[in-house]
C-alpha positions as CSV (number, residue, x, y, z in Angstrom):
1,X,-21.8,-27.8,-12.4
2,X,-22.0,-27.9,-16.1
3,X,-25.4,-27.3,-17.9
4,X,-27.0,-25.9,-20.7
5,X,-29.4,-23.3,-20.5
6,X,-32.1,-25.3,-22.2
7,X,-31.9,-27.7,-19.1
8,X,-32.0,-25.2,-16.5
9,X,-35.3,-23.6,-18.4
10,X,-37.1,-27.3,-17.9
11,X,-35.6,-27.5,-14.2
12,X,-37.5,-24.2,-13.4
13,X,-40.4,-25.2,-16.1
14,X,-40.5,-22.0,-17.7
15,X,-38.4,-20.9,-20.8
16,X,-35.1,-19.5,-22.0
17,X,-34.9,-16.3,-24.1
18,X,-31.6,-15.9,-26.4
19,X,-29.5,-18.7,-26.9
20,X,-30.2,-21.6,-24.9
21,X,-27.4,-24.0,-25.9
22,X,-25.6,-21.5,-23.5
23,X,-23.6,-23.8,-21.2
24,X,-23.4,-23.0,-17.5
25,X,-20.3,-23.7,-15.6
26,X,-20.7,-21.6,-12.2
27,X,-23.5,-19.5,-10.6
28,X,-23.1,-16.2,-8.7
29,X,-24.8,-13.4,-7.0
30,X,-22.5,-11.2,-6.7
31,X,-21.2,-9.7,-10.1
32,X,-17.3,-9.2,-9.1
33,X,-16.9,-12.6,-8.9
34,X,-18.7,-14.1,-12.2
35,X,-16.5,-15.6,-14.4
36,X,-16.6,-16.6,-18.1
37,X,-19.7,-18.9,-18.3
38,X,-21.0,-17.9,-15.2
39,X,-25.1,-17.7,-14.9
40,X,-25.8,-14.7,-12.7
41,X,-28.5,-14.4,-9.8
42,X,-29.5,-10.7,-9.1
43,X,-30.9,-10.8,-5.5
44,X,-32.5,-7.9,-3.9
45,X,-31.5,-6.9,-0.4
46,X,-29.7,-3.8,0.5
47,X,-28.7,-2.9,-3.5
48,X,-30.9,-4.4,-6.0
49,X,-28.6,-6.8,-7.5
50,X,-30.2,-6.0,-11.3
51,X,-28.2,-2.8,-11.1
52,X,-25.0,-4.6,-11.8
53,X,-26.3,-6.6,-14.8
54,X,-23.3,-4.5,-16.9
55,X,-20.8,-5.2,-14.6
56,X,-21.7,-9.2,-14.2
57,X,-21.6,-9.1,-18.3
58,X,-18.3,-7.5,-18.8
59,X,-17.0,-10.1,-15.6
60,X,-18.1,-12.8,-18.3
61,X,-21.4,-13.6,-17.4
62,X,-23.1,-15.8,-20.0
63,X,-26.5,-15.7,-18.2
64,X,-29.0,-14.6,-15.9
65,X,-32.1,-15.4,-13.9
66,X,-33.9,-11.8,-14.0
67,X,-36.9,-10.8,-12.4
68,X,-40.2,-11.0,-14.4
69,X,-41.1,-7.2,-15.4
70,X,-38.0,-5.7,-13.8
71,X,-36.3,-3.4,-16.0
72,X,-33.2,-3.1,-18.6
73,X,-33.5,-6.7,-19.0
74,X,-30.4,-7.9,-20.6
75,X,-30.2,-8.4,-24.5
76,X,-26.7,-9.7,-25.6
77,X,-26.9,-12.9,-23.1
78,X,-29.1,-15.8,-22.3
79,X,-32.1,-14.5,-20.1
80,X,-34.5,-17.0,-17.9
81,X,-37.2,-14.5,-16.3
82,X,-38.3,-15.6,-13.1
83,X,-40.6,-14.7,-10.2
84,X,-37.7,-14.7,-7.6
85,X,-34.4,-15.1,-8.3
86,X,-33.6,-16.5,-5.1
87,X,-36.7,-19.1,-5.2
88,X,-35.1,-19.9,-9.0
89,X,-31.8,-20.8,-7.6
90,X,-33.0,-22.7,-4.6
91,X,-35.1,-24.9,-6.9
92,X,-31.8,-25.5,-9.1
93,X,-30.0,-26.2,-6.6
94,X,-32.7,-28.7,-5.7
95,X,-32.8,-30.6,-9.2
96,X,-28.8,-30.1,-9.2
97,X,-28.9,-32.1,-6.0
98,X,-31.0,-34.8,-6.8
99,X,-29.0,-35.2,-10.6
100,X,-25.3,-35.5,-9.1
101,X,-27.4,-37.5,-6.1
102,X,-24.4,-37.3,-3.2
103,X,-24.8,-38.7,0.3
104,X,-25.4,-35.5,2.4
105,X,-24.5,-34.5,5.5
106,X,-25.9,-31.7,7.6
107,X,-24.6,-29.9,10.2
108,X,-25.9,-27.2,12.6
109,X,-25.3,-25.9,16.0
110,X,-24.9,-22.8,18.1
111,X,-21.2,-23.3,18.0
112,X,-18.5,-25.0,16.6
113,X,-20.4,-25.3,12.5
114,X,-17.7,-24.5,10.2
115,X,-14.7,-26.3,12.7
116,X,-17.0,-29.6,12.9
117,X,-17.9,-29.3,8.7
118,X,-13.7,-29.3,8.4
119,X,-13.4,-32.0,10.0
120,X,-16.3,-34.3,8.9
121,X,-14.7,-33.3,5.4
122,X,-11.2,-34.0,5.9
123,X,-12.3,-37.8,7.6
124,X,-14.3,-38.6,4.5
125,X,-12.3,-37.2,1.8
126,X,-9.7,-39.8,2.9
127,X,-11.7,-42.6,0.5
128,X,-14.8,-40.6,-0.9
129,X,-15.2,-37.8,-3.3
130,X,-16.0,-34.6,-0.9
131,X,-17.6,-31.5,-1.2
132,X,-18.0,-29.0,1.1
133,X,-19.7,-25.4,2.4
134,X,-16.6,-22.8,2.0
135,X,-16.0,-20.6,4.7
136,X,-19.6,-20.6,6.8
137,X,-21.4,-20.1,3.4
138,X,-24.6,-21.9,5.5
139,X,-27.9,-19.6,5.0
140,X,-30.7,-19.9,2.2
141,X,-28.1,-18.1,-0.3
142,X,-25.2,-20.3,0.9
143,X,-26.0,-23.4,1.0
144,X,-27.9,-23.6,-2.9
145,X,-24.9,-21.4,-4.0
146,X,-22.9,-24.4,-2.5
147,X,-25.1,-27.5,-3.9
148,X,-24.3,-25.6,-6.8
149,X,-20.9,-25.1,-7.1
150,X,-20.2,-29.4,-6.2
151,X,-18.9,-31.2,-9.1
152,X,-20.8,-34.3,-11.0
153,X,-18.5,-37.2,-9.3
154,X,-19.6,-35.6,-6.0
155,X,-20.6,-39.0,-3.6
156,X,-20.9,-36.9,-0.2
157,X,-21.7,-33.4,0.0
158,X,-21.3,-32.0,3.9
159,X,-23.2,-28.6,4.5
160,X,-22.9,-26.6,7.1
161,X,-26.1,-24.6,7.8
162,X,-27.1,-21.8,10.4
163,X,-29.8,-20.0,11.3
164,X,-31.0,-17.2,13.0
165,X,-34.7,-17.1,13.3
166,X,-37.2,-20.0,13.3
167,X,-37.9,-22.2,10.3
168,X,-34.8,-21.6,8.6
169,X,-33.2,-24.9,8.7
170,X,-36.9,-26.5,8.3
171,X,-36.6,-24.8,4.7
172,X,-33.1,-26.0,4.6
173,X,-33.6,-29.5,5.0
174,X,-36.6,-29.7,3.5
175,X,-34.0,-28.3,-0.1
176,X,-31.8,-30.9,0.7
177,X,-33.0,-34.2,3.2
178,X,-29.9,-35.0,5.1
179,X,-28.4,-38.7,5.1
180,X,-26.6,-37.8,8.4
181,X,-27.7,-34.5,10.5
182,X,-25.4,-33.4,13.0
183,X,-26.0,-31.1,16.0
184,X,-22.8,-29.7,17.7
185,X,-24.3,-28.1,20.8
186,X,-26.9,-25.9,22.1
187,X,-25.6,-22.2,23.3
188,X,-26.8,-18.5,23.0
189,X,-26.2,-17.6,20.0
190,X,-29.3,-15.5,18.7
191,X,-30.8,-15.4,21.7
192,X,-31.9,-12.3,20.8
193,X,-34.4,-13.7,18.1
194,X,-35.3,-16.2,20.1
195,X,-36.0,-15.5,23.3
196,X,-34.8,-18.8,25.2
197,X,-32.4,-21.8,24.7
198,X,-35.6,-24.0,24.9
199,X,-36.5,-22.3,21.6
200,X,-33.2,-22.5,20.3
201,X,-33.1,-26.3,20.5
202,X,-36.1,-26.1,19.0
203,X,-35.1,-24.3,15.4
204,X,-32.0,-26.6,15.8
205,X,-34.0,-30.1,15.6
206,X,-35.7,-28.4,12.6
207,X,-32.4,-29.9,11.0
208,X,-34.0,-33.3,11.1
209,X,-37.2,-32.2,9.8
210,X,-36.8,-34.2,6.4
211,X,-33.7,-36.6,8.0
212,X,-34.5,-39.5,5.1
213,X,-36.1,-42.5,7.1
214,X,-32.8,-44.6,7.0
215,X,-30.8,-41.8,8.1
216,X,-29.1,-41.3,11.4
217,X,-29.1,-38.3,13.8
218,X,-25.5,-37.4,15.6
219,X,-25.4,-35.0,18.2
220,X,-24.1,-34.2,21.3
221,X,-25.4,-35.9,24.2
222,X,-24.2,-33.7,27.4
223,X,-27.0,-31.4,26.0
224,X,-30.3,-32.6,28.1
225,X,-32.2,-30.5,25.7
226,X,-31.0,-32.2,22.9
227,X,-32.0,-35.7,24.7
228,X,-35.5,-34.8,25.1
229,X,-36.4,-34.1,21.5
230,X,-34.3,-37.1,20.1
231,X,-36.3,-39.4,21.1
232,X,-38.9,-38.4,19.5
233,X,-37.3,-39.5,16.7
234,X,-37.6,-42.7,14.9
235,X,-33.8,-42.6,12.9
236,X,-30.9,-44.2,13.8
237,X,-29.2,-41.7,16.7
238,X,-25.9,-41.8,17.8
239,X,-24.1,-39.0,20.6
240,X,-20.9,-37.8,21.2
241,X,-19.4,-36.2,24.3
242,X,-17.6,-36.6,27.5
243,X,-20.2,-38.6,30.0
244,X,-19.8,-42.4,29.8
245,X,-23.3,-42.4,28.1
246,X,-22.3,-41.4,25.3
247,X,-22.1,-43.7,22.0
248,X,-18.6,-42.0,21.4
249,X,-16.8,-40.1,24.6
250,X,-13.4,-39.0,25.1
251,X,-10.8,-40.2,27.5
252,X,-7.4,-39.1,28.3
253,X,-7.7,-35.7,27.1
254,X,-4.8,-33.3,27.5
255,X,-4.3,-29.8,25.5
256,X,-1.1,-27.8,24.6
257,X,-0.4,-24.7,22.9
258,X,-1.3,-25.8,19.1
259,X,-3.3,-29.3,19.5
260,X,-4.9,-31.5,21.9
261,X,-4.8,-34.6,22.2
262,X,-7.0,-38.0,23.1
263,X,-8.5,-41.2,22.7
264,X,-12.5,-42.4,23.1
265,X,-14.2,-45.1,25.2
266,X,-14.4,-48.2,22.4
267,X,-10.8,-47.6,20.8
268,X,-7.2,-47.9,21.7
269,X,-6.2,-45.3,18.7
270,X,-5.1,-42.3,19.8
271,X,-6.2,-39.0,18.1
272,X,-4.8,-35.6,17.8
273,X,-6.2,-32.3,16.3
274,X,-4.5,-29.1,15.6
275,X,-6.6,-27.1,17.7
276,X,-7.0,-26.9,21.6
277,X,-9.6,-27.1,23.5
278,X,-12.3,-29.7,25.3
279,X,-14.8,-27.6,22.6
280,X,-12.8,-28.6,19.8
281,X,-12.4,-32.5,20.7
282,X,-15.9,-32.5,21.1
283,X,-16.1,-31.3,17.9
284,X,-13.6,-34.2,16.6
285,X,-15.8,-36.6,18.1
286,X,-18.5,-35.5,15.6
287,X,-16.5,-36.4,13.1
288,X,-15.5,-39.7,14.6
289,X,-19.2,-40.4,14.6
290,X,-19.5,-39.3,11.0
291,X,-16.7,-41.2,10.1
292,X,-17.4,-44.7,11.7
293,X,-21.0,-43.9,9.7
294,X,-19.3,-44.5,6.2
295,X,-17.4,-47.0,7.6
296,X,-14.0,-45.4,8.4
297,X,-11.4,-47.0,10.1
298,X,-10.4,-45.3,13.4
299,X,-6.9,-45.3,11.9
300,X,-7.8,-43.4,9.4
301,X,-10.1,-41.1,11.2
302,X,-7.2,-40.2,13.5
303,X,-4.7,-39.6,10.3
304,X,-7.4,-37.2,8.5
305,X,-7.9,-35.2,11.7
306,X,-4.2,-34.8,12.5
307,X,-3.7,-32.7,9.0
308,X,-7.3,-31.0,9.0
309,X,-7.0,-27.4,8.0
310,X,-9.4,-24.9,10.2
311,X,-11.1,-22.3,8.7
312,X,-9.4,-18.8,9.3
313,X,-10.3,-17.3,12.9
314,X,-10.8,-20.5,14.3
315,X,-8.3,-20.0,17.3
316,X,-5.5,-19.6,14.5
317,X,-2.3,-18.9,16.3
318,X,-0.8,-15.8,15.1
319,X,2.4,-14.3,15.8
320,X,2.8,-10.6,16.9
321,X,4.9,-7.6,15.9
322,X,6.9,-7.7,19.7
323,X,7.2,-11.6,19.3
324,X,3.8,-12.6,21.8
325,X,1.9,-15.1,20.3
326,X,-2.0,-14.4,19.3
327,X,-4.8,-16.7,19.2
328,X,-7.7,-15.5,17.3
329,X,-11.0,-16.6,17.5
330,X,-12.8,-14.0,16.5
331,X,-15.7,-14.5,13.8
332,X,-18.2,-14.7,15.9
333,X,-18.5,-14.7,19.9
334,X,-21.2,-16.1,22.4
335,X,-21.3,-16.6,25.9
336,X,-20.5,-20.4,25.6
337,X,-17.9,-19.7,23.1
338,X,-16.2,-17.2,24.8
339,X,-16.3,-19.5,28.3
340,X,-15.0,-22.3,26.1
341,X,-12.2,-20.3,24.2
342,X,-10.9,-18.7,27.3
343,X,-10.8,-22.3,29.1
344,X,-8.8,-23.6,26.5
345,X,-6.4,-20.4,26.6
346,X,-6.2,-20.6,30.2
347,X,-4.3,-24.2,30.0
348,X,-1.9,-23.1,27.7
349,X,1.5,-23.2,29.5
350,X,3.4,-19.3,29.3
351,X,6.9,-18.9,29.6
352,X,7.9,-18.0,33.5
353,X,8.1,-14.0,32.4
354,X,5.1,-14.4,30.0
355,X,1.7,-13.2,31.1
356,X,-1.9,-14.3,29.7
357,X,-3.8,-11.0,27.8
358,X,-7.4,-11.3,26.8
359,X,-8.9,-8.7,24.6
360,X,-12.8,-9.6,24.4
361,X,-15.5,-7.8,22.4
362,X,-18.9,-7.4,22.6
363,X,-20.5,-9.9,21.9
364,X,-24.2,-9.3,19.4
365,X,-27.7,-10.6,19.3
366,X,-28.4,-11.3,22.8
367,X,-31.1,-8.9,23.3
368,X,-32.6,-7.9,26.5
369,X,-30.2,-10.6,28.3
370,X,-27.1,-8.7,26.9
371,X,-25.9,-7.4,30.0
372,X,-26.5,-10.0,32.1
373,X,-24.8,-12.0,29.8
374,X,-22.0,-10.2,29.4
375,X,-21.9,-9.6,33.4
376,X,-21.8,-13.8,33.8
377,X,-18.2,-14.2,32.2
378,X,-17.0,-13.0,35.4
379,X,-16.8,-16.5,36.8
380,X,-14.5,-17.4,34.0
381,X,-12.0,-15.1,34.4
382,X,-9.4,-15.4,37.4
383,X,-6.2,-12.5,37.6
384,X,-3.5,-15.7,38.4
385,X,-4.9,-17.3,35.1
386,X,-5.4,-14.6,32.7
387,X,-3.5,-11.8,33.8
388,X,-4.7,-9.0,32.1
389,X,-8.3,-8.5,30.6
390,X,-9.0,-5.1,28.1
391,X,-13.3,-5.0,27.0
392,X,-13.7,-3.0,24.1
393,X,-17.5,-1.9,23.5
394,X,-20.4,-1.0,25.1
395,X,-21.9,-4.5,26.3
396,X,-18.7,-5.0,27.5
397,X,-18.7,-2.6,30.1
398,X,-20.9,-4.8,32.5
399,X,-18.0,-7.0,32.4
400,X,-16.1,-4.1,33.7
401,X,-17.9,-3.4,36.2
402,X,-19.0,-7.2,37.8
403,X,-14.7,-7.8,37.8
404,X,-14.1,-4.9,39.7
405,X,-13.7,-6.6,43.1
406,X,-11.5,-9.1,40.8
407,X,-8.9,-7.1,39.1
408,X,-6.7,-4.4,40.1
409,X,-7.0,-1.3,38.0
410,X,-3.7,-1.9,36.4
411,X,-5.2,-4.8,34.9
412,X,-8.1,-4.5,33.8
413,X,-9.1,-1.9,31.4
414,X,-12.3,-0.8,29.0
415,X,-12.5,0.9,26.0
416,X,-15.8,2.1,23.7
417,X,-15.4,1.6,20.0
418,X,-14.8,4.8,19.7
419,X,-11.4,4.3,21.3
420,X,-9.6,1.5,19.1
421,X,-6.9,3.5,18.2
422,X,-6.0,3.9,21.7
423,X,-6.7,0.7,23.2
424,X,-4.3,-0.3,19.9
425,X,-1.7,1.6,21.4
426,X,-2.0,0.5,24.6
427,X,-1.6,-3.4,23.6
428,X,1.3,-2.8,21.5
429,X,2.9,-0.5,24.8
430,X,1.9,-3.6,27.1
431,X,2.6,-6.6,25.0
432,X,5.9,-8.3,25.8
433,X,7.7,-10.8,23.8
434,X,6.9,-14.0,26.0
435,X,3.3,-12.9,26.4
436,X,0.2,-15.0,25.2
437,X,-2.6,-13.0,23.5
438,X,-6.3,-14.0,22.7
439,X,-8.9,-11.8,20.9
440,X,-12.3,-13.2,20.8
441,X,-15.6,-10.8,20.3
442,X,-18.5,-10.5,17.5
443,X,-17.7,-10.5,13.9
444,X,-19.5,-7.3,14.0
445,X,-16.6,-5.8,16.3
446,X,-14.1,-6.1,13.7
447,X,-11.5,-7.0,15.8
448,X,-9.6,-8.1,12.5
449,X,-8.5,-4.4,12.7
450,X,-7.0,-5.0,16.0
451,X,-5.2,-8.0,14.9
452,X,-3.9,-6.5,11.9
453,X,-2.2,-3.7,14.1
454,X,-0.6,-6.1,16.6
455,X,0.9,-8.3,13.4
């Protein structure tokens, strides 16, 4: 973005104090990472973010939105008081939006978010200008911060957004209307908050709240719950999946150790992605959907998602410090991501001494159901297909305890967090060389740490 402060003022119809001929070319929140000509958004959470008014300055700061009657308002830069600094920069995000004027898509879902927004990217960055959520930057700061950071010649801006309590993404599309409003699938994540996946599907659909009239609504059509509430609408709908139904399903799907590969009912292209997994393809078939939207050739559809780059901790293939190789998947972990990623590593082919090692963590905000939960991957793990199995953290001990009959002791062990160290130790003693690892639990688990140690 690039504006004076003068037209931010009239965009939030209120005034500038200091100089505003200021010209803004980035917003932040967080003061280490301002830069010269920067406008800066002090929120209030855990720290008040008007403490580090000094710091945001000295970062290069030119600006800020402060909060009306708060004190040590800045004097050497351009000040805009406001009632709520994150209202403020929602709303200029909104009249940023509708001045640059891209094409947006939307896209939400229980799992597979941030893989799905790389891909629809990479497909339509092949003939339009693209701009897209970084990282999983997808909640009422993220996605602004991200309108905001899109440059003028933006034509198609493609969000991801999450949420985690109801009327989230309601808010969400009502700041931007999606074009095209995608739903990847329907799981438990945030069950917690939510009580059931009824109510889940629920907050999803609040995705095409404000879905502009001409729009169309993509989603995944093995999800009956998903069915039910899309009729209801009066857009365009199209679904993706792997019944015959389905406006785009895949055939001839085969997966190996670093991509998968197949083609889909109306096409004789044949597409590969450098991921595994039936989850993933699924999630290519989004973007297929997206893609045949703007008019996309399959050709070169297939040729975008052959070079699409994943976002880190997407079962990203690692290799170890004794030579196994790691896949980890491990920003965030639900029941139906954890059945899906241990499917996939299940199929991948070890070498005849190699062995199949899963280290799974807890996975968070599945209140009340947690243990049950946890208990019910026992149907998904089998000792001739995954050949050793450590839990690390408390949840996890119901899993411990329902494979029991499973698992000899020898392979299958449980650690609490207080024990890292020496469940660490124990991985690097029991790794081999020809072993396959996976580590999949809740971003809350950390079990970056653990991967760092096995590097």
């Amino acid at each position: 973005m690039k504006m004076q402060m003068a037209e931010i003022a009239k965009a939030l119809n209120t005034t500038c104090e200091g100089d505003n001929q200021t010209v803004i070319t980035s917003v932040a929140f967080d003061s280490r990472k301002i830069t010269d000509g920067g406008l800066f958004v002090p929120l209030e959470g855990e720290r008040d973010g008007h403490e580090f008014i000094a710091s945001a300055i000295n970062n290069g700061a030119s600006a800020t939105l402060w909060k009306k009657g708060h004190p040590n308002k800045p004097e050497d830069i351009a000040v805009i008081e406001v009632d709520d600094p994150l209202a403020a920069m929602q709303e200029l995000a909104r009249y940023y939006l509708r001045k640059v004027n891209p094409t947006v898509v939307g896209i939400t879902g229980s799992n597979g978010k941030t893989t799905t927004k790389d891909m629809i990217a990479a497909v339509l960055s092949k003939r339009f200008n693209v701009h897209k959520t970084q990282a999983n930057f997808n909640n009422e700061i993220g996605v602004p911060m991200t309108i905001l950071e899109m440059k003028p010649n933006t034509e198609i801006l493609v969000l991801e957004m999450g949420m985690d309590r109801p009327g989230q993404l309601h808010h969400l599309s009502e700041l931007t209307h999606p074009d095209v409003a995608v739903i990847t699938m329907i799981g438990e994540a945030h069950i917690e908050f939510f009580g059931s996946r009824d109510r889940i599907a629920d907050a999803k659909m609040e995705i095409t709240d404000f879905l502009r009239e001409d729009g169309e609504f993509i989603f995944n059509g093995d999800e009956p719950l998903l069915q039910e509430r899309a009729e209801k609408l009066d857009q365009a709908k199209a679904t993706f999946g792997f019944r015959d139904e389905d406006t785009v399903h895949a055939t001839g799907f085969k997966s190996y150790m670093h991509h998968a590969t197949f083609t889909v009912n109306d096409s004789e292209q044949k597409f590969s992605i450098p991921m595994i997994g039936k989850h993933n393809v699924s999630n290519a078939m989004a973007a297929i959907s997206v893609g045949r939207h703007f008019g996309e050739s399959d050709e070169e559809i297939a040729s975008s998602l052959s070079n699409f780059t994943p976002t880190a901790n997407r079962m990203e293939w690692e290799k170890g410090d004794a030579g196994e190789s790691i896949m980890s998947d491990i920003y965030n972990s639900n029941p139906t991501a954890v059945r899906a990623v241990l499917t996939s590593f299940g199929q991948v082919e070890v070498k005849d001494n190699g062995r199949r090692i899963a280290v799974l963590g807890d996975m968070l905000e599945l209140g009340k159901n947690s243990p049950e939960l946890h208990a019910g991957l026992e149907d998904t793990l089998d000792p001739q297909i995954i050949n050793e199995v450590y839990l690390y953290g408390s949840e996890m001990k119901n899993l411990y305890d329902a494979l029991q009959d499973k698992y000899e002791p020898e392979h299958l062990h449980y650690y609490t967090q207080e024990q890292t160290d020496r469940m660490i130790d124990d991985l690097k003693n029991d790794i081999k060389s020809d072993d396959i690892v996976v580590l999949k639990g809740s971003h809350g688990m950390h079990l970056e740490n653990v991967l760092a140690r096995l590097r």
